[in-house]
C-alpha distance (Angstrom), angle and dihedral (degrees) to the residues before:
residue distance angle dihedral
X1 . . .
X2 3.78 . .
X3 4.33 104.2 .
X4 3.53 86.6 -132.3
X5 3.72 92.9 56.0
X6 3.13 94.4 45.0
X7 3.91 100.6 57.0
X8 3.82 86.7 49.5
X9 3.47 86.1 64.6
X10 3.87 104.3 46.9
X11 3.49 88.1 45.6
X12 4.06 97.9 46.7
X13 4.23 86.6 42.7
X14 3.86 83.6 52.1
X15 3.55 93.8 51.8
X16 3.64 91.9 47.9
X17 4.07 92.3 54.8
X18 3.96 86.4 48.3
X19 3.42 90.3 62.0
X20 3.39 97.4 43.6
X21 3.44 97.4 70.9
X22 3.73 111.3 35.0
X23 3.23 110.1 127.7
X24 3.54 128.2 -174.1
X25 4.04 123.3 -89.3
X26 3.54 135.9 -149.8
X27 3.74 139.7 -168.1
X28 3.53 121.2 -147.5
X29 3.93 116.0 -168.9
X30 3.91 114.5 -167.0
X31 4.24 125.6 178.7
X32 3.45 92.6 -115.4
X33 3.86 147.0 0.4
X34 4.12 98.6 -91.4
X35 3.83 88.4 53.3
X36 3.55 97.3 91.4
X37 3.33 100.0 50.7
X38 3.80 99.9 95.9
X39 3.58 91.2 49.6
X40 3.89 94.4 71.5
X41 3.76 95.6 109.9
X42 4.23 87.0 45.9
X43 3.95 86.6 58.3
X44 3.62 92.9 45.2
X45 3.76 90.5 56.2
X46 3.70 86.7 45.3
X47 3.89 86.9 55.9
X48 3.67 89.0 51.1
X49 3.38 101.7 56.4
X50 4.24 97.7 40.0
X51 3.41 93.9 -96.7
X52 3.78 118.0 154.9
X53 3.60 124.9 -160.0
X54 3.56 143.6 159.4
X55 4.05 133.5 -150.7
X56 3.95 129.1 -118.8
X57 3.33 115.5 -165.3
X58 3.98 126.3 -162.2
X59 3.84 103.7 -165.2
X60 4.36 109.4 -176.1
X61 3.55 113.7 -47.8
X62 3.45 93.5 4.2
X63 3.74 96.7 85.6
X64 4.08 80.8 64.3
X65 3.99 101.3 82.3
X66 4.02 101.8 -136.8
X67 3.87 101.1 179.6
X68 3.69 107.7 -110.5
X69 3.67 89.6 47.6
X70 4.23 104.5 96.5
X71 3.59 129.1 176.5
X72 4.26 125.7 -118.9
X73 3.51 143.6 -164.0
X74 3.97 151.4 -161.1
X75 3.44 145.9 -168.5
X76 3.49 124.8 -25.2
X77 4.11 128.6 -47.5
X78 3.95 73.6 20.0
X79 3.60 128.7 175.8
X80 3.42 115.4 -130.2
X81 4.37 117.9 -144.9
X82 4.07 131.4 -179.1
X83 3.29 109.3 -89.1
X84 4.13 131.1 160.5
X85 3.43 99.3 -129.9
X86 3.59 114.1 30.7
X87 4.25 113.4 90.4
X88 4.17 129.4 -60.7
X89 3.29 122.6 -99.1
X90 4.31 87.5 -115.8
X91 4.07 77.6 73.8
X92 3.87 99.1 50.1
X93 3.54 110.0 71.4
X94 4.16 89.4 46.7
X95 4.23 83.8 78.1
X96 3.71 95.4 49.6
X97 3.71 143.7 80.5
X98 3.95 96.7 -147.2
X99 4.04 142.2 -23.8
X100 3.76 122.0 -118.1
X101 3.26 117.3 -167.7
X102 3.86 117.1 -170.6
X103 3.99 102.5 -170.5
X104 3.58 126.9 36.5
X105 3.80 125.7 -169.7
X106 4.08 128.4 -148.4
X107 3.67 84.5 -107.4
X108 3.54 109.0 47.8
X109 3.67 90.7 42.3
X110 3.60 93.3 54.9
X111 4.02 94.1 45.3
X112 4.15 86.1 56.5
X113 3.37 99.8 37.9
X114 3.81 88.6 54.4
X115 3.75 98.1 39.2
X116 3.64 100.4 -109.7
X117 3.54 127.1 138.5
X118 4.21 124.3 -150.6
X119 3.72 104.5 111.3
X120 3.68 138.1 66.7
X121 3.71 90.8 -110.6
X122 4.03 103.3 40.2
X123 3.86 79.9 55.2
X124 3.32 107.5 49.3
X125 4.12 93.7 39.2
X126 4.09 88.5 53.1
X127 3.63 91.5 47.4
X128 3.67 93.7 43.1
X129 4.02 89.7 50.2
X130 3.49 85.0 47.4
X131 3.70 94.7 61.2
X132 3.95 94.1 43.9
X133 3.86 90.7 -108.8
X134 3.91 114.3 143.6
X135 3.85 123.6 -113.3
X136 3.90 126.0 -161.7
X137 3.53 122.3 -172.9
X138 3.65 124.7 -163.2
X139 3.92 108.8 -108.0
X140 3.77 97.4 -157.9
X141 4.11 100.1 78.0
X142 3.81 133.0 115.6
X143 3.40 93.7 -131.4
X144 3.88 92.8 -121.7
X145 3.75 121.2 111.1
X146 4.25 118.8 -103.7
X147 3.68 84.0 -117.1
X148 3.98 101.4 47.8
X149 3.79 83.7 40.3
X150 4.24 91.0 57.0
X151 3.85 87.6 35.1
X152 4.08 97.6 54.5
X153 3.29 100.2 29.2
X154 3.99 91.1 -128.7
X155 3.57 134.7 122.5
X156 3.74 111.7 -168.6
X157 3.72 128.1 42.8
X158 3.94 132.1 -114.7
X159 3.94 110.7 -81.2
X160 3.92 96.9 -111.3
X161 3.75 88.3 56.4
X162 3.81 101.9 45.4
X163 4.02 85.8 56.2
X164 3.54 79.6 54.6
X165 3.38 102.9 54.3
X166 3.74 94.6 39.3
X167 3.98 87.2 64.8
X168 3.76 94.6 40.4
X169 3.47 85.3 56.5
X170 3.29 89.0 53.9
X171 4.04 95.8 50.1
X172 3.50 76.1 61.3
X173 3.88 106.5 54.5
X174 4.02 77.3 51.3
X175 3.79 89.2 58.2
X176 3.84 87.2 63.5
X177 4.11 85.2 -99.9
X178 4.02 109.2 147.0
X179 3.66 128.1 -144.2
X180 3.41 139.4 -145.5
X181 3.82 145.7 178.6
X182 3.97 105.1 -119.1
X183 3.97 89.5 -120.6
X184 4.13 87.9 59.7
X185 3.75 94.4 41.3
X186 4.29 92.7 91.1
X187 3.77 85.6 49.7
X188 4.15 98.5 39.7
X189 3.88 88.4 43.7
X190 4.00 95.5 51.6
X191 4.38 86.0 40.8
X192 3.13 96.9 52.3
X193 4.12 100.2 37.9
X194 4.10 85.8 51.3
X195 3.90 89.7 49.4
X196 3.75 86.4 57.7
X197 3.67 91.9 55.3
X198 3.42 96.8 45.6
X199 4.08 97.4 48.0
X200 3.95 82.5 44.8
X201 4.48 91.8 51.1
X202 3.93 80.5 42.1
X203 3.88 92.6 51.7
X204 3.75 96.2 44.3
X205 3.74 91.5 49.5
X206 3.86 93.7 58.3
X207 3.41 120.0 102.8
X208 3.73 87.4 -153.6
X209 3.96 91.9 63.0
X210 3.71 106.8 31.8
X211 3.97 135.7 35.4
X212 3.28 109.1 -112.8
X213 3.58 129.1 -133.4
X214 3.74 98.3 14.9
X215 4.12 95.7 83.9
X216 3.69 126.1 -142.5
X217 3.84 98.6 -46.5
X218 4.10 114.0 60.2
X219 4.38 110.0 -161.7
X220 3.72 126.4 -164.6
X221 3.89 75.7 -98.3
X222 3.33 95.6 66.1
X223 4.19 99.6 53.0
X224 3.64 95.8 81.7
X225 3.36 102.3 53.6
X226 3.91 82.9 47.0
X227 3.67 91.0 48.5
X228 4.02 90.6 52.8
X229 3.89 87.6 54.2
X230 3.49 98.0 82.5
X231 3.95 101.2 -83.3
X232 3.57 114.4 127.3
X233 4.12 144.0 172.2
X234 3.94 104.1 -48.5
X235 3.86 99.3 11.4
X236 3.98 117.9 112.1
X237 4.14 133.0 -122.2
X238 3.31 113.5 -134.9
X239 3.78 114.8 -159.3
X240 4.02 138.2 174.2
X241 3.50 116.1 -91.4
X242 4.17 88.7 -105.2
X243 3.32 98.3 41.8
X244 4.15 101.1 111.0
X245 3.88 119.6 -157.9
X246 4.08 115.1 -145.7
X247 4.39 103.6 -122.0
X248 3.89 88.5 -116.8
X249 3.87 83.6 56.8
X250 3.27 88.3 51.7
X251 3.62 98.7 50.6
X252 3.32 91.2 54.7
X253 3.93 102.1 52.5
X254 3.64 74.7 50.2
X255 3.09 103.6 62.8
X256 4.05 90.0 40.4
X257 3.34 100.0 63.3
X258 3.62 101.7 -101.8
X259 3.19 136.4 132.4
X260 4.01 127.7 -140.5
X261 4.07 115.1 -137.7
X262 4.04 122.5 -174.0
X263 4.05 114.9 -146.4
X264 4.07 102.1 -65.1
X265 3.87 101.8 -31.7
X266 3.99 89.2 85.7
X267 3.78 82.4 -133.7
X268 3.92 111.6 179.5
């Protein structure tokens, strides 16, 4: 067998088990490190259905993004703790399928529903958006923070600022933010994970989106073929957002006329 062949194939069969067994990733940010706990059976379900996930928590003054404070992570079903040299949270949501966010405060609400940045959360929710990754919050807190709740004593907020919150929260909704009562989030979570997939099997099966027949790894071998299709000098390839195009390949659509687009993002 011709070497060169042969590498095409390893690679293309390596590809193919890749894809195989994505599965679909969640981060879950909580105030603190106790938060989680009554979420056990939620994460078991999660297990059960090949759901990944991994755990922020936002002990104290941590939930307060100061700068120099970053955010880390390791292994898998990790838990993710402050930490001054480990990545930002602009890098975070990049890994992850979606952010769900069970508890939401007055003031991180109002810093995302306003576009402004300075906490853990408003970060990684604006970054997330940014990136077309969903976000659900839970719909069922107080609006006051673990801590200030433990600190206080008190449990619901003053009148002026619960109309408050109600309409930041819906600035939010606006923002393409979901919500959800915490006794719907297992189902919502799964829902909305599987419609991914399915708008994803749906995308890759389209003709319009994807070249067919050549699988998820296009070789300078490959561009003829493609060329005798039907695409010619100033037309555009779209592909599937997996689909991976050797550099020779690339040179050569290149130098064709044609340019290379990924699923919706009209990435060249």
């Amino acid at each position: 067998m011709d070497i060169k062949l042969m590498v095409e194939t390893i690679v293309k069969e390596l590809i193919k088990s890749e894809d195989q067994v994505r599965k679909a990733k969640l981060l879950y940010i909580f105030c603190d490190s106790t938060a989680h706990e009554s979420f056990l059976d939620h994460f078991i379900e999660l297990q059960n259905e090949g759901i990944s996930y991994d755990m922020l928590f936002l002990d104290g003054d941590t939930s307060s993004w100061l700068g120099l404070h970053k955010v880390e992570s390791t292994g898998s079903n990790r838990v993710i703790a402050a930490d001054e040299y480990a990545p930002a949270p602009i890098e975070l949501p990049r890994e992850y399928d979606g952010v769900i966010i069970p508890e939401i405060d007055v003031d991180n609400a109002a810093r995302i529903a306003k576009g402004l940045k300075g906490s853990v959360k408003s970060e990684i929710v604006f970054f997330a958006m940014l990136l077309n990754k969903f976000v659900i919050v839970g719909d069922d807190g107080s609006g006051i923070k673990r801590s200030d709740r433990l600190g206080l004593k008190t449990l619901t907020l003053p009148s002026g600022y619960k109309k408050l919150f109600l309409s930041l929260k819906e600035e939010m909704s606006e923002l393409g933010i979901e919500f959800c009562r915490i006794t719907d989030l297992t189902n919502t979570v799964v829902t909305k994970v599987k419609g991914l997939a399915q708008l994803e099997s749906t995308t890759s099966s389209n003709p319009s989106v994807q070249v067919p027949d050549y699988g998820t790894l296009i070789t300078a071998n490959d561009v003829p073929s493609i060329l005798d299709s039907g695409h010619k000098k100033g037309s555009s390839l779209h592909l599937s957002k997996r689909t991976k195009v050797s550099p020779l390949a690339k040179d050569l659509f290149r130098e064709k006329g044609i340019e290379l687009h990924y699923g919706n993002e009209g990435e060249a």
